[in-house]
N, C-alpha and C positions, 0 to 999 in steps of 0.2 A: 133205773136212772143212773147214770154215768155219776163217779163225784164230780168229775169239770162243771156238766150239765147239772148239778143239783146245787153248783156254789154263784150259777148266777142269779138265784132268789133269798141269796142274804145279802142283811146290811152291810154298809162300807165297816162300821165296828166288827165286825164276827167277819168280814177279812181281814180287818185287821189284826183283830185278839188272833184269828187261826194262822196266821201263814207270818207274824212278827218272827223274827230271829233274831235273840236277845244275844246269843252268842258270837255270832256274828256281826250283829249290828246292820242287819240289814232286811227292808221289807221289800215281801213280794206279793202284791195285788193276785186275783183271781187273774186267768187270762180276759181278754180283750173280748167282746161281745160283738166278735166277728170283723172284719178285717177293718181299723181303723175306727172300732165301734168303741164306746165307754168301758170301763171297768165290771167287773160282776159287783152287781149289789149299788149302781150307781146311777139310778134310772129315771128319767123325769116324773116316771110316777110315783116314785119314791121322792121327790124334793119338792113337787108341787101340789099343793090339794086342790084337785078338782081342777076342770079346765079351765083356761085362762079366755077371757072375753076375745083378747087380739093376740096375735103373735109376735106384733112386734110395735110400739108405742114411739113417738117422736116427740117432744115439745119443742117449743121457739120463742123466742121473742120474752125470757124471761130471767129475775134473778133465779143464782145457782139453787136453794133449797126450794123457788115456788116448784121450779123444772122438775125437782125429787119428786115432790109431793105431788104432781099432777099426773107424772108418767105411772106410778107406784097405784094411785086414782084409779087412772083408767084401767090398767092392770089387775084390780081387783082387789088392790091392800096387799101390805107386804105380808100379811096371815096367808096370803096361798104360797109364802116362802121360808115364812118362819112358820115355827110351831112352840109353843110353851115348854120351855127348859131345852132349849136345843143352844148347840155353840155353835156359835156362827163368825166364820173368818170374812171380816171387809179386806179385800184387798186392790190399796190403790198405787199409782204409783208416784213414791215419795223418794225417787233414786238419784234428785239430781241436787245441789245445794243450791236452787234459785228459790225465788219470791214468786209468789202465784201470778201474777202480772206477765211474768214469763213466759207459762204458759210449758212449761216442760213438767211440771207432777200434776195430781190431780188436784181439782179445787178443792180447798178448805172445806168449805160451805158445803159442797153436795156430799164428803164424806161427812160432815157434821149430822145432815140430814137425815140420812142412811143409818147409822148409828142410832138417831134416835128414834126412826120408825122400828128399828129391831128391836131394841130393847121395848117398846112400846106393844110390839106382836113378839112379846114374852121368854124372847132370847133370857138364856142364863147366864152368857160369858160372849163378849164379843171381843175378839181380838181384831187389831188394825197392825199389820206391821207391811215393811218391803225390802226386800234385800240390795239394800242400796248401791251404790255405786261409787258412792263416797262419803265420808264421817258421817255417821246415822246421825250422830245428835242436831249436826249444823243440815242436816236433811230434813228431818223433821221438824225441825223449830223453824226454820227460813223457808220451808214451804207451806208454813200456815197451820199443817196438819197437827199438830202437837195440840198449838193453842186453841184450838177450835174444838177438842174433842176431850180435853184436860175434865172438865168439870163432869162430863156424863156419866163416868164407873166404868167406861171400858177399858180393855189393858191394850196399850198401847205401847207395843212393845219393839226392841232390836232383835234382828236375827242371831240365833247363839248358833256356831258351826258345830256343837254336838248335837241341836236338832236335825239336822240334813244327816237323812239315809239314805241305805241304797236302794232304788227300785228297779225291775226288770221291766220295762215300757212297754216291750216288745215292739217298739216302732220299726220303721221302717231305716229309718237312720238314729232314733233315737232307742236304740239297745238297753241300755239301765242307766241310769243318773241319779245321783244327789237329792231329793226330792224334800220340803220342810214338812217335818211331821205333824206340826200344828196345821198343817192341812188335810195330811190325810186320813187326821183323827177328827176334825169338823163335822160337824152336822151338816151343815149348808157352809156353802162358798161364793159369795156378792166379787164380783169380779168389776175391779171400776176405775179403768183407763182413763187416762186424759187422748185427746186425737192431734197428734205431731207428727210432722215429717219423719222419717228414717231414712237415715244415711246409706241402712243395707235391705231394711224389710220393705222402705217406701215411706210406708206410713205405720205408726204405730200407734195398735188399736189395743182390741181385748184382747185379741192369740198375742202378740208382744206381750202385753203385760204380765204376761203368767209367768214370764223367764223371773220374776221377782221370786220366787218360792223353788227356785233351783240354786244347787250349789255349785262346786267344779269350777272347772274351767268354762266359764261363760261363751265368753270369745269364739270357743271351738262350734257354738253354734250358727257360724255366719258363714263356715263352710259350706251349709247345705241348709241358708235358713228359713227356705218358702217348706223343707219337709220337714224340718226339725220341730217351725214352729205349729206342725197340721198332729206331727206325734205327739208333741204336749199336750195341745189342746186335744184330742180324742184320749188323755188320760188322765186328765184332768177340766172333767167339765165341770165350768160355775153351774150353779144355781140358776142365779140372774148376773147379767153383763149389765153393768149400767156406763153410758159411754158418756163422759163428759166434755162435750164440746160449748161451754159456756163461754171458753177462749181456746183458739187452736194457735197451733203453730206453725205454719207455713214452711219456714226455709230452715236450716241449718241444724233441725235435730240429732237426736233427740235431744240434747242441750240447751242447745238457744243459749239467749243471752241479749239478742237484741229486741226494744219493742216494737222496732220496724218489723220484726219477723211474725211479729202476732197477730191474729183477728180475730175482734171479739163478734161471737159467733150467737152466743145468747141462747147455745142448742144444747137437748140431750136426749139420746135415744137409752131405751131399755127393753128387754126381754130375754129368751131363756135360750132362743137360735144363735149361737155368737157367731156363727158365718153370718146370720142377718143383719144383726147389731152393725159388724165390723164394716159390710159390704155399704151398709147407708152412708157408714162413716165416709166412705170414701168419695162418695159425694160433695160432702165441703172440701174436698181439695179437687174437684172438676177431674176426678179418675172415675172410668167404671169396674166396679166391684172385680170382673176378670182379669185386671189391670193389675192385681198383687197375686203373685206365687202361691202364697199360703193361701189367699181364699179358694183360689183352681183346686188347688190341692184336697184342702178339709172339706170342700163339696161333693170332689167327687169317690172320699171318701163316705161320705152321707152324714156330715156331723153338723147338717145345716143346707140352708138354703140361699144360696147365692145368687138369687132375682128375687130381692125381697119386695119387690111390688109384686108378684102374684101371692104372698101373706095377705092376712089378714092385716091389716095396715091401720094403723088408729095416727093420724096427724094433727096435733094441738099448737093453733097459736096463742098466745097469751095475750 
């Protein structure tokens, strides 16, 4: 057995312990598990125990933590995501200095949620952070997130720019980037967007959100950012995508600012497909799923499935 072919049966830690370069300051992942595939040692059967009932969960018609707790339900408990003594990174996004009402970061309430079903399925360390886009503090505190998760013992933290290293992607436009190490040292990664307009991607779901956990020059991603965002996501897959649409945002993202621009939606989809997750999303704004760049892209890389109605489909009204 080849070493390439023998490093894709370890864990994400023992790529990371083997291939860190302290001297350099920069990590390099196993290669890619085949063109556009995950990392070595990053494999759904490594993040999930045991199969999951449905593939892909929706609620409706409900407040933001019953929606946690029913989609998490049907899915089988957050124990087929977590496991006892594992670090588990929530990541939501808290990039923009508005009030939840807004509808530009994620809900309070459902990272609240989320937070304490981890720690509840016996998380050791849950970090919440997002590499914002403007003053972290007035980002976190004005979106709710802060005060909603204050009391439970997670670390809730700001990005420090000595965490971001360098990684080789190997994407296809995405070459090596900046990457936050409190990720790619995690056990599990809960990936959990709010669903808003985008000015360049369309709509911004869970492949968006991930740009939270990159460093650099951001911006340079909009050059190319239906491939850019299909190369992150194929190197950085969540765990579980949990998509919060308990309010969207219709026009003028990803900012906003007006609440003529928001609809309260009452919805949130979850599972471990984030082309499926994202493609549903796309639905509450009357697009189909091939209608965004990045999802053509990450499907026909194979990083999900882009006609999430022939899933397994589990649909809860409350």
């Amino acid at each position: 057995m080849s070493d390439h072919e023998d490093r894709r049966n370890w864990t994400r830690r023992e790529v990371l312990g083997e291939v860190l370069l302290p001297a350099a300051g920069a990590v390099l992942l196993g290669g890619l598990a085949g063109c556009g595939g995950a990392p070595a040692g990053y494999k759904t059967d490594k993040r999930v125990a045991g199969g999951l009932p449905f593939d892909l969960v929706t609620v409706e018609n409900g407040e933001p933590a019953d929606l946690v707790k029913r989609a998490l339900q049907e899915l089988g408990g957050m124990k087929r995501f977590v496991s006892r003594g594992d670090v588990v990174v929530i990541k939501p996004n808290i990039g923009f200095n508005r009030a939840p009402e807004q509808a530009a970061n994620t809900n309070p309430d459902v990272v609240r949620e989320l937070a304490i079903q981890v720690l509840e399925a016996g998380a050791k360390t849950v970090r919440i952070f997002d590499h914002t886009l403007y003053e972290p503090r007035h980002c976190y505190a004005r979106s709710g997130i802060a005060p909603a998760v204050q009391d439970l013992g997670v670390k809730l933290e700001f990005t420090e720019e000595r965490k971001f290293v360098n990684v080789n992607t190997r994407g296809q436009w995405l070459k090596e980037w900046p990457l936050y190490r409190d990720v790619l040292e995690a056990d599990k990664v809960i990936n959990v967007p709010v669903a808003k307009q985008h000015s360049t991607a369309r709509i911004s779901m869970g492949f968006k959100n991930l740009m939270g956990v990159i460093g650099g020059k951001r911006e340079s991603f909009h050059q190319n950012i239906h491939v850019a965002l299909a190369d992150l996501g194929a190197y950085l897959r969540p765990t579980l995508t949990v998509l919060d649409a308990y309010r969207i945002l219709l026009r003028n993202g990803p900012q906003g600012g007006s609440l003529a621009d928001v609809r309260t939606a009452r919805t949130l989809a979850a599972g471990v497909d984030p082309v499926a997750v994202d493609a549903f999303g796309c639905t509450l704004f009357q697009l189909a799923p091939p209608q965004l760049g990045y999802l053509r892209e990450a499907s026909a890389r194979g990083l999900g499935v882009l006609d999430f109605q022939t899933l397994r489909l589990q649909k809860v009204v409350l």
